[in-house]
N, CA, C and O atoms as a GROMACS GRO file, in nm:
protein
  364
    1UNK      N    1  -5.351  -7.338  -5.202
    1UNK     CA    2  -5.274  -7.275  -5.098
    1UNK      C    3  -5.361  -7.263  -4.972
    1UNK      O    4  -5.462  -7.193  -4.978
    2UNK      N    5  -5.327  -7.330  -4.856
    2UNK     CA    6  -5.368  -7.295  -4.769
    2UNK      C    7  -5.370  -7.159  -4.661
    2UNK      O    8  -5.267  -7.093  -4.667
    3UNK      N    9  -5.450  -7.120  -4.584
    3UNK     CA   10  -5.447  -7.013  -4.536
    3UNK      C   11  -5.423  -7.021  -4.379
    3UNK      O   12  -5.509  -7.088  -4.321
    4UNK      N   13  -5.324  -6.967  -4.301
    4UNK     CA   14  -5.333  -6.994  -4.170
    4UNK      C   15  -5.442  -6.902  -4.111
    4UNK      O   16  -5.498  -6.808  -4.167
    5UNK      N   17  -5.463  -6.955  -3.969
    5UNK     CA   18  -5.609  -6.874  -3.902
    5UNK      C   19  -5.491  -6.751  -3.842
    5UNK      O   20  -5.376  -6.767  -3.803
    6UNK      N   21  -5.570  -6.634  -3.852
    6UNK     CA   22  -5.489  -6.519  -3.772
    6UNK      C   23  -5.551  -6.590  -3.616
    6UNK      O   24  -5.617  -6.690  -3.586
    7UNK      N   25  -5.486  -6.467  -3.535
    7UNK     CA   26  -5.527  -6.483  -3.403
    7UNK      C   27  -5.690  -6.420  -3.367
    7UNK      O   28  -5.750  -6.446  -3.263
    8UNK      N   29  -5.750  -6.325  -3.488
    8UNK     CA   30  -5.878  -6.290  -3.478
    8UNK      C   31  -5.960  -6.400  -3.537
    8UNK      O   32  -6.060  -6.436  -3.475
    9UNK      N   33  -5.931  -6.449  -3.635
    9UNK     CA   34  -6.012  -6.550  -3.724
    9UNK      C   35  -6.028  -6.663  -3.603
    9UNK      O   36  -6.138  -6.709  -3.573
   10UNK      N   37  -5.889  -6.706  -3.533
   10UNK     CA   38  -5.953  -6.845  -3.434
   10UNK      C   39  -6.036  -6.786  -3.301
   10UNK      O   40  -6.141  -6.829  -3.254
   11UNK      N   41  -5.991  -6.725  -3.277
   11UNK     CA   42  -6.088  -6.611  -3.141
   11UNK      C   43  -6.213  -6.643  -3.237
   11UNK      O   44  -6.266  -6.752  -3.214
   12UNK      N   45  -6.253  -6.589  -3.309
   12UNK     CA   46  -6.355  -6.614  -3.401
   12UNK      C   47  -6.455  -6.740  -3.392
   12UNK      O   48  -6.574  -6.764  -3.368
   13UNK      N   49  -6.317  -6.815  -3.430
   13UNK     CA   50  -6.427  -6.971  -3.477
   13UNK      C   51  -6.446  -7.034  -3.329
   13UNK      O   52  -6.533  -7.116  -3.298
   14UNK      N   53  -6.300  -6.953  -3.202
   14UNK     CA   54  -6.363  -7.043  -3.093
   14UNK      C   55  -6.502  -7.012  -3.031
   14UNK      O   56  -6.577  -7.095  -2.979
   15UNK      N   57  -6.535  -6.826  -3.052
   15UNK     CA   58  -6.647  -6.782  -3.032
   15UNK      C   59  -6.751  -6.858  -3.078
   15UNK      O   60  -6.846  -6.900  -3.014
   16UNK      N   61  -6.727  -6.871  -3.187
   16UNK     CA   62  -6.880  -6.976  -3.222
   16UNK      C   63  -6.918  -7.090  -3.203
   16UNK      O   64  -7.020  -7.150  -3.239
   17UNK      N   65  -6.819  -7.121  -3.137
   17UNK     CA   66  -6.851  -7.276  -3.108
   17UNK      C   67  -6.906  -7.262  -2.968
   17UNK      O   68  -6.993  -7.335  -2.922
   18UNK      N   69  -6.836  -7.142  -2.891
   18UNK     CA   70  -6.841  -7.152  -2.741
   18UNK      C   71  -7.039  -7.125  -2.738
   18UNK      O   72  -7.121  -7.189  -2.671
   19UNK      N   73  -7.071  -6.993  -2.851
   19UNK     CA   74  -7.197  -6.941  -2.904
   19UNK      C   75  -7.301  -7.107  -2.902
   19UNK      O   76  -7.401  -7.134  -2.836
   20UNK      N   77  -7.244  -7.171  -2.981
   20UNK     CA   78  -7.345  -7.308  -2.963
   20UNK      C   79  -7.325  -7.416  -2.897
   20UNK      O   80  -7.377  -7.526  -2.914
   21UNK      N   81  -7.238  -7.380  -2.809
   21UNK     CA   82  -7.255  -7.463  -2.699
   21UNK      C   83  -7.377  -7.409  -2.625
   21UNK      O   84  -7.479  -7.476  -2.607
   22UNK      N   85  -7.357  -7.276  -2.581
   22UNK     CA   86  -7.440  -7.201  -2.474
   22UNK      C   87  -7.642  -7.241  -2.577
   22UNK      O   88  -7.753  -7.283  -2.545
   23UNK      N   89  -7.591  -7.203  -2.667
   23UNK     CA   90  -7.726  -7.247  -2.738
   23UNK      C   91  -7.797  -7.364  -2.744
   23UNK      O   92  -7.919  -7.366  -2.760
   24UNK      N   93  -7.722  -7.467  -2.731
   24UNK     CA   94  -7.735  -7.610  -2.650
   24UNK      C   95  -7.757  -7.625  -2.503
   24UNK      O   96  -7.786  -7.730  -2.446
   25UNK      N   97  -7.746  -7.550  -2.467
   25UNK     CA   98  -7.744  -7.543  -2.322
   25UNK      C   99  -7.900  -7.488  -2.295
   25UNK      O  100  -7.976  -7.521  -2.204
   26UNK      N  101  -7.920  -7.399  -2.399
   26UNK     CA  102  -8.043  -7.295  -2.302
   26UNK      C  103  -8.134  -7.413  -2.409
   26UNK      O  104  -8.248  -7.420  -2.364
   27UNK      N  105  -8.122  -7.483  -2.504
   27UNK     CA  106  -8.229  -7.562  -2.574
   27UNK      C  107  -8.257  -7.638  -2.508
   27UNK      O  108  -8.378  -7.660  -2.517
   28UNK      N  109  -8.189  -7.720  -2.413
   28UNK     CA  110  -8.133  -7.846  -2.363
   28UNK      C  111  -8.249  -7.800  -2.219
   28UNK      O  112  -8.332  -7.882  -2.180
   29UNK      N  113  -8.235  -7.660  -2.154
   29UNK     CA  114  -8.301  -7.622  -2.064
   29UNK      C  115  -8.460  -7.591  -2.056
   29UNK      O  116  -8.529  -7.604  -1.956
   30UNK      N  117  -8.499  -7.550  -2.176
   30UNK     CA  118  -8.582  -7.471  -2.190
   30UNK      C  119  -8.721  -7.651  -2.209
   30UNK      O  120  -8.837  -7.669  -2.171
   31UNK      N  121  -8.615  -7.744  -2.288
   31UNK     CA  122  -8.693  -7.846  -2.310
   31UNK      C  123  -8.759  -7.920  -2.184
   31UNK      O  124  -8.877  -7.954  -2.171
   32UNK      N  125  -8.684  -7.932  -2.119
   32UNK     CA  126  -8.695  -7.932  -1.957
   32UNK      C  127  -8.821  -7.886  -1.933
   32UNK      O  128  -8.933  -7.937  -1.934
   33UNK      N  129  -8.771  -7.760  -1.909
   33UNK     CA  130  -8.858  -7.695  -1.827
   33UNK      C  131  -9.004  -7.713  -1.900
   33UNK      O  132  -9.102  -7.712  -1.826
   34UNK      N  133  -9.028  -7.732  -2.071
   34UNK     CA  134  -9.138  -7.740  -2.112
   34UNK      C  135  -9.202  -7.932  -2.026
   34UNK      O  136  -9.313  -7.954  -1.980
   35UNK      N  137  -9.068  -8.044  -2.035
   35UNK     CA  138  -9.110  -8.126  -1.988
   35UNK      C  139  -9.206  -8.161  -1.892
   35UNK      O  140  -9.306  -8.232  -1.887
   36UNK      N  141  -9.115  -8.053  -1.782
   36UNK     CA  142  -9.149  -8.060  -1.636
   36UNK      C  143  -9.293  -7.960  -1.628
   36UNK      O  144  -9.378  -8.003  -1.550
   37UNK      N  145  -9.318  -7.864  -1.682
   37UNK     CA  146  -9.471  -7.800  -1.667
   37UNK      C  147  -9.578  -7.957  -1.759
   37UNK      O  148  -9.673  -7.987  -1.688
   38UNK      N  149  -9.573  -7.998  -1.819
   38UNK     CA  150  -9.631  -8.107  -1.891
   38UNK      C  151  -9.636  -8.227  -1.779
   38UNK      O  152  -9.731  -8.304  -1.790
   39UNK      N  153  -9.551  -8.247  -1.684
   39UNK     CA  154  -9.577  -8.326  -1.586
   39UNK      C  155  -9.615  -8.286  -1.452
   39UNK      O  156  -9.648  -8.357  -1.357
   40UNK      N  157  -9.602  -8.145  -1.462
   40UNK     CA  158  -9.694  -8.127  -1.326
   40UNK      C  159  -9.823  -8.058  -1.365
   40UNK      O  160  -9.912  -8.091  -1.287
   41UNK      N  161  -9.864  -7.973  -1.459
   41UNK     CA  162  -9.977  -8.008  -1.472
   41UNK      C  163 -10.084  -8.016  -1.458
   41UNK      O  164 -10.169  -7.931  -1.432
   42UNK      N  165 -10.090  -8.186  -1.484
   42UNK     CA  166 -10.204  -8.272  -1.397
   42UNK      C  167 -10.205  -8.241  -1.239
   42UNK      O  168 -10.301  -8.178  -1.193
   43UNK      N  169 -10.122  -8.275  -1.173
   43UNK     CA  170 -10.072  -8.218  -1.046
   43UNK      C  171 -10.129  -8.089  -0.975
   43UNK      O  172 -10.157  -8.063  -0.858
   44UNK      N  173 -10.134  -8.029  -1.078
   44UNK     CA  174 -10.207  -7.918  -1.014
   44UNK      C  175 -10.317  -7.862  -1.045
   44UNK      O  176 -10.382  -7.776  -0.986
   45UNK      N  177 -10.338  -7.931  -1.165
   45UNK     CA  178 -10.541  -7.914  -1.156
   45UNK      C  179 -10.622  -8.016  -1.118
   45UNK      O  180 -10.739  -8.029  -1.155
   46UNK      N  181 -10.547  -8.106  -1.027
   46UNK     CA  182 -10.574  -8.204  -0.938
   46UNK      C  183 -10.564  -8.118  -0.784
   46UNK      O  184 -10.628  -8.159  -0.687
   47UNK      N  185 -10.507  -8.040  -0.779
   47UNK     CA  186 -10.490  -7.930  -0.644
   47UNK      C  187 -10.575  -7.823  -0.716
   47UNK      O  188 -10.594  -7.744  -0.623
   48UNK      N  189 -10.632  -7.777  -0.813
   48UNK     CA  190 -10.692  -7.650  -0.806
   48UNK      C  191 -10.832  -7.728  -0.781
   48UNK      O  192 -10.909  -7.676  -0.700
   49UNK      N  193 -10.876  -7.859  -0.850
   49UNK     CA  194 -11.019  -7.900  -0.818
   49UNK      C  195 -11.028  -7.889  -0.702
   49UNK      O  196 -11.113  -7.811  -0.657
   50UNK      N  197 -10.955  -7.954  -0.627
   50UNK     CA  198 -11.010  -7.977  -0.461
   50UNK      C  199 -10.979  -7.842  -0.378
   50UNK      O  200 -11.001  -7.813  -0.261
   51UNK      N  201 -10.928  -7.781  -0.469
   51UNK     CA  202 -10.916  -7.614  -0.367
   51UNK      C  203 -11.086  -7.568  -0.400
   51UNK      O  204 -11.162  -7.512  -0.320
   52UNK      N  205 -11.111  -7.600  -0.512
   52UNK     CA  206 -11.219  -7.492  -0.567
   52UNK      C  207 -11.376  -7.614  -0.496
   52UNK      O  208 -11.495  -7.583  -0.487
   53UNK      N  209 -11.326  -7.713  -0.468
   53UNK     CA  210 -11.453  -7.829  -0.402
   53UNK      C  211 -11.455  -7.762  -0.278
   53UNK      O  212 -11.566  -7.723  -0.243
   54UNK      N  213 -11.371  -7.740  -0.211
   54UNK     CA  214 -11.332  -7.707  -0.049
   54UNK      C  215 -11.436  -7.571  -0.022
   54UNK      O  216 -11.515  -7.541   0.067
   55UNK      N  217 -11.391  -7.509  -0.148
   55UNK     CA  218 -11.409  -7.342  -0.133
   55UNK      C  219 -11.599  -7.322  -0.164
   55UNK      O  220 -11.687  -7.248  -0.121
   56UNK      N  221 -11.593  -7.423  -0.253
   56UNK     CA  222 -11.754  -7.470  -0.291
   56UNK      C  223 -11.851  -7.491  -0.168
   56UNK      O  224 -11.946  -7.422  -0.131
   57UNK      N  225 -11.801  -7.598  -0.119
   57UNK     CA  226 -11.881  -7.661   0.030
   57UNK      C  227 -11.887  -7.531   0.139
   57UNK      O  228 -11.952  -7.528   0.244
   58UNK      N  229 -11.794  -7.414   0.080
   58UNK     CA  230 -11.750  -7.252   0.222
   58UNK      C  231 -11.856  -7.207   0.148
   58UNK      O  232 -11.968  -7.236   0.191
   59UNK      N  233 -11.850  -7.159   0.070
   59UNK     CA  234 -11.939  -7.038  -0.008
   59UNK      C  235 -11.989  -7.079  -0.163
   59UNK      O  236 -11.936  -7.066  -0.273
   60UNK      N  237 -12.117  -7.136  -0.115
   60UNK     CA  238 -12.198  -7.228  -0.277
   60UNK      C  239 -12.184  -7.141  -0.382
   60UNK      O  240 -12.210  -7.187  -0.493
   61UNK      N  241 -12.141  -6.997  -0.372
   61UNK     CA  242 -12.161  -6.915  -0.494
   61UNK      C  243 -12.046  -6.905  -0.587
   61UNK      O  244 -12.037  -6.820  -0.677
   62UNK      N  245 -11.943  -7.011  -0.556
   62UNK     CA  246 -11.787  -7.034  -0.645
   62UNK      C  247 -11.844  -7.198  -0.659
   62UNK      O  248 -11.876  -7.280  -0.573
   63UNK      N  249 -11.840  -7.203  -0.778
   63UNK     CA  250 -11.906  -7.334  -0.850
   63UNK      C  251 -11.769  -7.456  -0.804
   63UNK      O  252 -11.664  -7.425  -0.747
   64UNK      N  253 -11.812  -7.600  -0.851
   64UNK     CA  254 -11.757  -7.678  -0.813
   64UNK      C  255 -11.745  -7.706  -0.927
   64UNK      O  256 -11.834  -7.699  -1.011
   65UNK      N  257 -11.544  -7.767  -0.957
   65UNK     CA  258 -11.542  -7.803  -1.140
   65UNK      C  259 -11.470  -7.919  -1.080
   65UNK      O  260 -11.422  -7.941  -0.969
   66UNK      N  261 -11.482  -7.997  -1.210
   66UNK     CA  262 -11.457  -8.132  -1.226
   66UNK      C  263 -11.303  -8.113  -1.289
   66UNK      O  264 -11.264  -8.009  -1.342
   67UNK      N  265 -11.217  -8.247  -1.270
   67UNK     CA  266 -11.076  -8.251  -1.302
   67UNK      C  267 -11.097  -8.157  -1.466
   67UNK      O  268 -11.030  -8.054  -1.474
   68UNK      N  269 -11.178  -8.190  -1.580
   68UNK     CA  270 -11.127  -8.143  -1.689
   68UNK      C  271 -11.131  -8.003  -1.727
   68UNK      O  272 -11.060  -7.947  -1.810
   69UNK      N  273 -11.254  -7.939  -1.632
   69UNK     CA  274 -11.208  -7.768  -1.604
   69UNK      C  275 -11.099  -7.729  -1.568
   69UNK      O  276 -11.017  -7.659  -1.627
   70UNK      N  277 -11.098  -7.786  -1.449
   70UNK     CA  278 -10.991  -7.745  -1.359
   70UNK      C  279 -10.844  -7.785  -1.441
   70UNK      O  280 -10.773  -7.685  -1.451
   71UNK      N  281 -10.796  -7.881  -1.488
   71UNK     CA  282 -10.704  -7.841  -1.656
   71UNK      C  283 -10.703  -7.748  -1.768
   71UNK      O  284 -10.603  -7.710  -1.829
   72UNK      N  285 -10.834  -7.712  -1.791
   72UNK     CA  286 -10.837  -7.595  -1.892
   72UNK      C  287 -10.789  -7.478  -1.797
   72UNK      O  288 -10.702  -7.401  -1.838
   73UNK      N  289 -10.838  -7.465  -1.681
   73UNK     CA  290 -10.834  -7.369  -1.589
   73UNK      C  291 -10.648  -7.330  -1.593
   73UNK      O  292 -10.578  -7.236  -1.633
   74UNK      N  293 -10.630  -7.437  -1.540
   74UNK     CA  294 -10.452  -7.422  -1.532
   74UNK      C  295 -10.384  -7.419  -1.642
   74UNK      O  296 -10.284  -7.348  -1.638
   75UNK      N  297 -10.415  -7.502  -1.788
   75UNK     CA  298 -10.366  -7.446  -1.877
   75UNK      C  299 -10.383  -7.334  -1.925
   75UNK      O  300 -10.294  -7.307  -2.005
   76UNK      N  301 -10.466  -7.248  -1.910
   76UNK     CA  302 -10.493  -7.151  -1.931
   76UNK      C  303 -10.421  -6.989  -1.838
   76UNK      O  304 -10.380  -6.880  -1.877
   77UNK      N  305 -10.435  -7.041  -1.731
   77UNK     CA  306 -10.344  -6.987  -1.652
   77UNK      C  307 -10.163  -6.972  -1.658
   77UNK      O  308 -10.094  -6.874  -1.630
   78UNK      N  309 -10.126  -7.094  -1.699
   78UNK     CA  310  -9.981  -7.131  -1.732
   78UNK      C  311  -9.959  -7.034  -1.921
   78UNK      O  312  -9.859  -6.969  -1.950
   79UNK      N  313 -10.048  -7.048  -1.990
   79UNK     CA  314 -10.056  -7.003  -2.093
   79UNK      C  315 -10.065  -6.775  -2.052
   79UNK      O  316  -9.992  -6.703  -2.121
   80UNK      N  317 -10.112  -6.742  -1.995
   80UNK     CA  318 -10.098  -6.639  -1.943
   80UNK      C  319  -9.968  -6.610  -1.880
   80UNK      O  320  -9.907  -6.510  -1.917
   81UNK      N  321  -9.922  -6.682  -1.797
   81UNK     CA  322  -9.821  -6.631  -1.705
   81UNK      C  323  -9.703  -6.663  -1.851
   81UNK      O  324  -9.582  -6.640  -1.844
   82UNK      N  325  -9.731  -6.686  -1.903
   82UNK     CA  326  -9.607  -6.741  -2.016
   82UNK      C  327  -9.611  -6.648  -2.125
   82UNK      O  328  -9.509  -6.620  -2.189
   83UNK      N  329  -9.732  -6.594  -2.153
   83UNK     CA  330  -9.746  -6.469  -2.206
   83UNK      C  331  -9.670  -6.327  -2.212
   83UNK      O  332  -9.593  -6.263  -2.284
   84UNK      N  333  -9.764  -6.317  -2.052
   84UNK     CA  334  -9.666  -6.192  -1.963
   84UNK      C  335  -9.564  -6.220  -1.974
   84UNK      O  336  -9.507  -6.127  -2.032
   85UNK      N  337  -9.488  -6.308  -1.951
   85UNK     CA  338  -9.344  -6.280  -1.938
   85UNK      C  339  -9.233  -6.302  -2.063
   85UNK      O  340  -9.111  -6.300  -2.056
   86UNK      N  341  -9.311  -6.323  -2.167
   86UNK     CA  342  -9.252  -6.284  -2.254
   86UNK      C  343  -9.291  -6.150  -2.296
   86UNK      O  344  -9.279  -6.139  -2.418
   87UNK      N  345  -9.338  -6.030  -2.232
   87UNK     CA  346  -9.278  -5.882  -2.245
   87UNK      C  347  -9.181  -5.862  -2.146
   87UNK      O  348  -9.075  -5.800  -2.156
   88UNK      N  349  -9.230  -5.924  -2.043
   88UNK     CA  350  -9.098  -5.880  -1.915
   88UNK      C  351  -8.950  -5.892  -1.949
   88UNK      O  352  -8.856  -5.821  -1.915
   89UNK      N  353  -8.956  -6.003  -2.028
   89UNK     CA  354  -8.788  -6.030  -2.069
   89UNK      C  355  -8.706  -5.904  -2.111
   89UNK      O  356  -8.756  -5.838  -2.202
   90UNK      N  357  -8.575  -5.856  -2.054
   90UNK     CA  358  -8.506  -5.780  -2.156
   90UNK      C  359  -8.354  -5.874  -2.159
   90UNK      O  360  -8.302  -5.962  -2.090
   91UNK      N  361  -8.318  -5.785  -2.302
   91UNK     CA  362  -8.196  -5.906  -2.370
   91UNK      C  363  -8.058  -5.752  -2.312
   91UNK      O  364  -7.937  -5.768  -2.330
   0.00000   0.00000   0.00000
């Protein structure tokens, strides 16, 4: 015997579908955004070396780092700010 859907049961099942769509959506985003920090990056511990060369040649007492610091530097930095803000979040 089959059972028809009440009008709460399909409200229901449309909820959950609408539920993983949106969940597709923020996966779909979030991958992104991990993409796009993975491609810039380089990009920018290619801009923090030559900030910190510049600042070197001003005042000898801020050392001069080479591209593979200056990556730890920013990953490390990106790894912080990603930190923090996972307390900042509220749901």
């Amino acid at each position: 015997m089959t059972t028809k859907l009440t009008p709460y049961r399909l409200r229901r099942t449309e909820k959950r579908a609408e539920d993983w769509k949106d969940r597709e959506d923020l996966a779909r985003h979030e991958f992104l955004g991990w993409v796009g920090a993975a491609m810039l990056s380089p990009a920018e511990a290619w801009l923090l070396m030559l900030v910190m060369g510049a600042s070197h040649g001003l005042v000898p007492v801020i050392p001069a780092a080479g591209y593979g610091t200056a990556l730890l530097i920013t990953l490390g930095i990106d790894l912080a700010a990603w930190w923090c803000g996972r307390f900042r979040r509220s749901k």
